[in-house]
C-alpha positions as CSV (number, residue, x, y, z in Angstrom):
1,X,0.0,0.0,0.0
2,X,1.4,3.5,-0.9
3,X,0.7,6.7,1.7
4,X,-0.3,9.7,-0.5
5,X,0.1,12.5,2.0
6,X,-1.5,15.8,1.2
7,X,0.5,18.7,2.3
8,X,-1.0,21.6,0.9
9,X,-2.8,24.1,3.1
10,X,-1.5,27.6,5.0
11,X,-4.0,26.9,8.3
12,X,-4.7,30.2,8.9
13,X,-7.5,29.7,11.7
14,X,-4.3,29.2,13.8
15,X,-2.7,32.3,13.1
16,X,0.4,33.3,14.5
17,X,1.5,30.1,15.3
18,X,0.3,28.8,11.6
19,X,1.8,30.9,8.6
20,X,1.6,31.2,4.8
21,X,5.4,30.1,4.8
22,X,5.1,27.8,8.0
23,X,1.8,26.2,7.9
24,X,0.3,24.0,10.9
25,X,1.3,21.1,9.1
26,X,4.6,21.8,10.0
27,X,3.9,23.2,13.4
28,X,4.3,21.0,16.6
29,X,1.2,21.4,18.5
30,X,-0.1,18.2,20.1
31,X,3.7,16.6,21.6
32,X,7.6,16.1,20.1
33,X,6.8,16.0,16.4
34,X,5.4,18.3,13.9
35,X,1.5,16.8,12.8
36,X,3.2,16.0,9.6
37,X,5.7,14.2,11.3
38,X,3.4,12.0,13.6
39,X,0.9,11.1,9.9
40,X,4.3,9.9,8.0
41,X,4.9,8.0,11.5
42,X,1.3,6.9,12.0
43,X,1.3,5.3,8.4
44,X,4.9,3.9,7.6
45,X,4.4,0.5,8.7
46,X,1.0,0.4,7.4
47,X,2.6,1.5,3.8
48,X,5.7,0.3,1.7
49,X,5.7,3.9,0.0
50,X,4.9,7.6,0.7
51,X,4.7,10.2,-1.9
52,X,4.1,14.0,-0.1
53,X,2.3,16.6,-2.7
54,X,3.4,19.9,-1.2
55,X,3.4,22.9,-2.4
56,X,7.3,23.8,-4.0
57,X,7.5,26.5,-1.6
58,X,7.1,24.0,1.5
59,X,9.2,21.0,0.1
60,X,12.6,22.8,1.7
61,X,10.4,22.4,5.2
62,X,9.2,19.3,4.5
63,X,12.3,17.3,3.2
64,X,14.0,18.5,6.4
65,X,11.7,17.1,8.9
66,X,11.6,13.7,6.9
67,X,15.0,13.6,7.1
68,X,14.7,14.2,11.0
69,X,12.6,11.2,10.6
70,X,15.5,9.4,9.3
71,X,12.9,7.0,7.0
72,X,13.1,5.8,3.4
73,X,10.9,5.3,0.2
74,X,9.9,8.5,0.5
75,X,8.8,10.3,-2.9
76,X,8.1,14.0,-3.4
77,X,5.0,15.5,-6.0
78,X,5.9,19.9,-5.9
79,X,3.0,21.7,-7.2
80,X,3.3,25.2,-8.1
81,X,0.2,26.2,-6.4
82,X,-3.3,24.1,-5.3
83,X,-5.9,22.7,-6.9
84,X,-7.6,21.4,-4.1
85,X,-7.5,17.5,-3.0
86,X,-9.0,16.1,-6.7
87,X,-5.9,17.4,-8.9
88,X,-3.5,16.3,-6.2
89,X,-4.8,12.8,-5.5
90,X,-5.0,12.4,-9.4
91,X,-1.9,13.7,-10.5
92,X,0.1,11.2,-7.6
93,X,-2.4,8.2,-8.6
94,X,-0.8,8.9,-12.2
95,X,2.5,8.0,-11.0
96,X,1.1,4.7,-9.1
97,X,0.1,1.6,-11.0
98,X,-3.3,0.3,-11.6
99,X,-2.9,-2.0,-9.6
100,X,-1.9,-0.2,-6.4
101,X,-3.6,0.5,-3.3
102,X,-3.3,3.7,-1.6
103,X,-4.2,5.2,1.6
104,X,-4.9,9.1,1.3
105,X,-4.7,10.8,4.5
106,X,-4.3,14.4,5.4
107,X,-1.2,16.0,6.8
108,X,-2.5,17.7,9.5
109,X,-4.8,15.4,11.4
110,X,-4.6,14.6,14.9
111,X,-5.0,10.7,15.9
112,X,-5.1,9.2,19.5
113,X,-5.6,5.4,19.3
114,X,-3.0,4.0,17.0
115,X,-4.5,0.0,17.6
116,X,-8.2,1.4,16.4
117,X,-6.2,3.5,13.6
118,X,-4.7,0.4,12.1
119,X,-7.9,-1.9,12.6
120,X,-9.9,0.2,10.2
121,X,-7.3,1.1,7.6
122,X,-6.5,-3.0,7.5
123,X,-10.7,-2.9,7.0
124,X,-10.9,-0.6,4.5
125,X,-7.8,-2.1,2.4
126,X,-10.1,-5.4,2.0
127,X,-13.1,-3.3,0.6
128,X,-11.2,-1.9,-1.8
129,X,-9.7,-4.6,-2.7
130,X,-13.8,-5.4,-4.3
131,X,-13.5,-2.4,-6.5
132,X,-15.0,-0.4,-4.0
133,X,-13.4,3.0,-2.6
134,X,-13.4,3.5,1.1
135,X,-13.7,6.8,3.2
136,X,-13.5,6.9,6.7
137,X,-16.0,8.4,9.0
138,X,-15.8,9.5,13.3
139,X,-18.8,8.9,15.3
140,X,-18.9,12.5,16.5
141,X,-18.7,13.4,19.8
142,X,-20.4,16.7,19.9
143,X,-22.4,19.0,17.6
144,X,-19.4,20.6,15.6
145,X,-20.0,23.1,12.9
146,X,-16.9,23.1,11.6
147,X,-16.8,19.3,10.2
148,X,-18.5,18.0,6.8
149,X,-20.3,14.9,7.5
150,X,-21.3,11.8,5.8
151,X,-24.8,10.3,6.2
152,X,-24.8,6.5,5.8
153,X,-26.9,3.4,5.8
154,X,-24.6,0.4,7.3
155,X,-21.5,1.1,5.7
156,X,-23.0,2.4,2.2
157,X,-22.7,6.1,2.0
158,X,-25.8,7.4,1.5
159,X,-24.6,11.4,1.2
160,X,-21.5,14.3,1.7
161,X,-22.9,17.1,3.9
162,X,-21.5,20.2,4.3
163,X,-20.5,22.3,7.7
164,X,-23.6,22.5,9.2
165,X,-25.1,25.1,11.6
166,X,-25.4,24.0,15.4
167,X,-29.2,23.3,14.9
168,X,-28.2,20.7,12.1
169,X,-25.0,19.6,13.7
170,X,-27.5,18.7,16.8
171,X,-29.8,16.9,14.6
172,X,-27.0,15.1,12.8
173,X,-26.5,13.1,16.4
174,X,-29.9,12.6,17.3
175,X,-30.4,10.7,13.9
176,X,-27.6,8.5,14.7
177,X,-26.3,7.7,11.3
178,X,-24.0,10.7,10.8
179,X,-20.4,11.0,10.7
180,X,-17.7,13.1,10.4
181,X,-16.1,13.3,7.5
182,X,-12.4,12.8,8.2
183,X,-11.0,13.2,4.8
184,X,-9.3,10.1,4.6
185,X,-9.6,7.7,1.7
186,X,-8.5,4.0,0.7
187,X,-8.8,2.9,-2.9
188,X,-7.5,1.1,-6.1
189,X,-5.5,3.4,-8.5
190,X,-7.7,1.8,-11.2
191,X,-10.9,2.3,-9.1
192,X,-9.9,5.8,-8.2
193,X,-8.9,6.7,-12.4
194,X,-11.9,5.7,-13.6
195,X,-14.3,7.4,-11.1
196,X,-12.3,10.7,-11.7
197,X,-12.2,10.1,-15.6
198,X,-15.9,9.2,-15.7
199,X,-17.4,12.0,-13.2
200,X,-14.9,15.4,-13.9
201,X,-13.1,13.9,-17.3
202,X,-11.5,17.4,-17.5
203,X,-9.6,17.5,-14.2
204,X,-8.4,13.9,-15.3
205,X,-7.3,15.5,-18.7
206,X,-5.8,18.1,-17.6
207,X,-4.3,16.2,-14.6
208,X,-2.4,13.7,-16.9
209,X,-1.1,16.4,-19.3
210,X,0.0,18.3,-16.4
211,X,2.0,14.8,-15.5
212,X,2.9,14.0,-18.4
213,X,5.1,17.3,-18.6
214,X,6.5,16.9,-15.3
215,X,10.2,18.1,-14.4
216,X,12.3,15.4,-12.7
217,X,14.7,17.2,-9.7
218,X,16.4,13.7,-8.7
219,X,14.9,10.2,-8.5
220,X,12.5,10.3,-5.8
221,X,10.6,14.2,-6.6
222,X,8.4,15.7,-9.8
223,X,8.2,19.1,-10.0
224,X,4.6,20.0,-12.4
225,X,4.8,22.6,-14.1
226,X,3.1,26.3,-13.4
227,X,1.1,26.6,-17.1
228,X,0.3,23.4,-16.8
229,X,-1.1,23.1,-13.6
230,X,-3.4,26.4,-14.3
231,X,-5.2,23.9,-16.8
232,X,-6.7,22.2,-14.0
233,X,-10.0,23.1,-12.3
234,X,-9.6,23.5,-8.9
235,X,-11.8,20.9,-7.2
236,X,-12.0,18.5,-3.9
237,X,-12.1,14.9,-4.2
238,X,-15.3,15.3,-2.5
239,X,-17.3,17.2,-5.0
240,X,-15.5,15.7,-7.8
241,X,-15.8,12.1,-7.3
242,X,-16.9,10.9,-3.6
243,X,-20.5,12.4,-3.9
244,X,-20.9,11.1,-7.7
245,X,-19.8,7.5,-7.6
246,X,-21.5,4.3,-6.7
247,X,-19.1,2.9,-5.5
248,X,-18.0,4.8,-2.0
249,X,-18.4,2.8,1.5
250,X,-17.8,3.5,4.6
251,X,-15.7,2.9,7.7
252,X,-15.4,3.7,11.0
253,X,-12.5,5.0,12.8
254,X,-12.7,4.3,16.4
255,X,-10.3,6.6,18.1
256,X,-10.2,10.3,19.2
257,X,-9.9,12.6,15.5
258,X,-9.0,15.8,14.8
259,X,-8.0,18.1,12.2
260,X,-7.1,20.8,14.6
261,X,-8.9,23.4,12.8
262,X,-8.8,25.8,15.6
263,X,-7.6,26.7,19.6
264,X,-10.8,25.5,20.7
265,X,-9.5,22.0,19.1
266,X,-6.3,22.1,20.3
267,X,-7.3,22.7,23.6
268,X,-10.1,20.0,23.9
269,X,-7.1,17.3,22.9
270,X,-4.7,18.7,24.9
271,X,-3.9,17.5,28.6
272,X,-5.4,19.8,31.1
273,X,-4.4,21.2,34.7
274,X,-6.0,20.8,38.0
275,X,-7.7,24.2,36.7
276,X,-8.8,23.3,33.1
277,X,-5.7,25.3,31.9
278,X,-3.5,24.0,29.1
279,X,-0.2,25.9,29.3
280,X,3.6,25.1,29.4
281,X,5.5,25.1,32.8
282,X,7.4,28.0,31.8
283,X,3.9,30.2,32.1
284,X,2.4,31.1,35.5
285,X,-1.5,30.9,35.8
286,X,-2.5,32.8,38.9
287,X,-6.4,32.2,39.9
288,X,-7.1,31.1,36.5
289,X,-9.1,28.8,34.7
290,X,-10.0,26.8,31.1
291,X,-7.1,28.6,29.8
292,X,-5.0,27.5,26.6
293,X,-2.0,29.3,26.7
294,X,0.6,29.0,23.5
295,X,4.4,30.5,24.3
296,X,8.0,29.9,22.8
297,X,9.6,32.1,24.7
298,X,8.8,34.8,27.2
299,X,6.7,33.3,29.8
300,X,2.9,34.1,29.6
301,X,1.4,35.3,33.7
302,X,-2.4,35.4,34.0
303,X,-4.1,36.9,36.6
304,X,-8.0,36.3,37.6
305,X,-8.5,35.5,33.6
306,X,-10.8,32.5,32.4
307,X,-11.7,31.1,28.9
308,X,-8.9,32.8,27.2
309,X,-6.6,31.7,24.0
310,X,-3.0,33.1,24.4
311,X,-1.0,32.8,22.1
312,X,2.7,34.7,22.1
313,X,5.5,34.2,19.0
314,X,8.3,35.9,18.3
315,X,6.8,38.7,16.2
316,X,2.6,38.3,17.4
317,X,0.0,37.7,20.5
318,X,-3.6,36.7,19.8
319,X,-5.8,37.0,22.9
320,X,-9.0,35.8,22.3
321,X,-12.3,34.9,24.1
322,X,-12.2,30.8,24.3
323,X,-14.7,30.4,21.3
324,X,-14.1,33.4,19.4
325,X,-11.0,31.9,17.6
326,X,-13.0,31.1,14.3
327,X,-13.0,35.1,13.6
328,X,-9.3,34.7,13.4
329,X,-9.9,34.4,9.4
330,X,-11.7,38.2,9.6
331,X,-8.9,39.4,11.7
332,X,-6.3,38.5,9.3
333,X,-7.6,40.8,6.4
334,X,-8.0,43.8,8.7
335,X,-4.5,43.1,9.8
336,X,-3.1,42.7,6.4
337,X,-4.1,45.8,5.8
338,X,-1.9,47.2,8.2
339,X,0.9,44.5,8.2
340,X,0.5,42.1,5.0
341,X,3.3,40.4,5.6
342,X,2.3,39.4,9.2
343,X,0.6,36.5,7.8
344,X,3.6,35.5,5.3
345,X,6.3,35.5,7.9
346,X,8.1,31.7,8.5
347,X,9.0,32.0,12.0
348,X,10.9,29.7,14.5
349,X,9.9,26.0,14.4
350,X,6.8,25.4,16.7
């Protein structure tokens, strides 16, 4: 089986820890490694192979912490710029044979219970093995707006929903047979070719030519091309194929999931005080509770404060209500205004 990591992404909901050139991929947030460390690591006995499409701009950053990995068989796909997950899962497919099954998993997903982990992607690999393609759905734990969901009957996928209001969410659990939609996929090459060729022919057109032109830096990374790749419609796997086909099942994936989209996540996977507070040792938190402080570097004091995100880099600090962090997007163009390089800046590994 061959690990098609997807790499792309700036995460800017977790602004200033997350940046244009340092994106939370690359940022260590949950432990020791970077959450695009701990997915090559979750998936490297599970798969012989591992091909990364990054964007060309990130492959300096991301080369470096695979070699701090120390691992092999690792293969690079550089795109100029994104597509979205459809292009990407295409153009690496191309360079796979027919024949081949791959597990597509996002770079940066947070995953608790390793055994569970393994259990369904061993699952999933025999289902697809029947010509069948396989995503993977969380029993959800709570009425989160910010997730897509997948409605299913046993393990036949009955729809793809989009991020629904609290009133929905709520109603999603009470049904019973919702899920969240993790973005994680297991499938033939073949299978996955002639979905993407029968339900969006042109991004599988413009997909292959874009392959098909593709610059070689060494053995092991393709570089496609910029006027090629601007061929391509920009599309997610999702809309593309997942909600057209016939042939998408389900699984279940039993553990504690992720994708860290904001503090609020972060925090609620995080290991918490006496007090509710998640904070380094480094930080004083004087009569003060449900905290999530975030500091490299100067230490962080809080005095009679609750519900608060802190978060202090080098060159930033973002204090927010706990629960207010999703506004982060509308902060970020009134600050670019001001600063429009704030948002750009790599700062020191996280």
């Amino acid at each position: 089986m061959t690990n098609i990591i997807l790499c792309g992404g700036s995460g800017t909901r977790l602004w200033p820890v997350s940046r244009e050139h340092y994106p939370k991929q690359f940022c260590n947030l949950t432990g020791n490694s970077s959450l695009f460390q701990e997915t090559v690591m979750r998936n490297k006995d599970l798969c012989k192979r591992t091909i990364i499409v990054t964007n060309i701009n990130h492959y300096d950053l991301a080369k470096e912490q695979i070699e701090e990995l120390a691992i092999k068989n690792v293969e690079f796909i550089l795109e100029p710029f994104g597509c979205n997950t459809a292009p990407a899962i295409t153009i690496a497919c191309l360079a796979l044979n027919g024949n081949d099954t791959v597990l597509v998993t996002p770079s940066d997903h947070f995953i608790k219970d390793r055994k569970n982990y393994i259990a369904a992607i061993q699952k999933a690999k025999k289902i697809a093995e029947t010509d069948n393609m396989v995503t993977f759905g969380v029993k959800p734990a709570y009425p989160e707006t910010g997730f897509g969901y997948i409605e299913v009957k046993g393990n036949k996928v009955i729809s793809f929903k989009e991020k629904p209001s609290k009133k929905i969410a709520k109603e999603y659990i009470e049904t019973g047979n919702y899920y969240w939609n993790s973005g994680m996929f297991v499938f033939k090459v073949k299978s996955y070719l002639d979905e993407i060729r029968s339900h969006s022919d042109e991004i599988f057109i413009t997909s292959q030519e874009a392959f098909n032109n593709r610059e070689f830096s060494n053995g092991r990374t393709i570089k496609i091309l910029e006027p090629y790749m601007k061929k391509i419609p920009v599309n997610s796997i999702d809309y593309a194929v997942m909600e057209k086909t016939k042939k998408i099942k389900m699984v279940v994936l039993n553990t504690d999931w992720s994708d860290l989209g904001s503090f609020e996540a972060i925090y609620k996977d995080s290991n918490f005080d006496k007090d509710g507070n998640v904070s380094e040792s480094t930080n004083v938190l004087f009569n003060s509770k449900n905290n999530l402080v975030i500091s490299k570097g100067k230490p962080v004091t809080l005095i009679d404060v609750n519900n608060l995100v802190v978060v202090n880099t080098e060159d930033a600090i973002l204090i927010s209500r706990m629960g207010s962090s999703h506004k982060i997007r509308e902060l970020i163009s009134k600050l670019e205004e001001i600063s429009p390089n704030i948002t750009k800046k790599k700062i020191q590994k996280q």
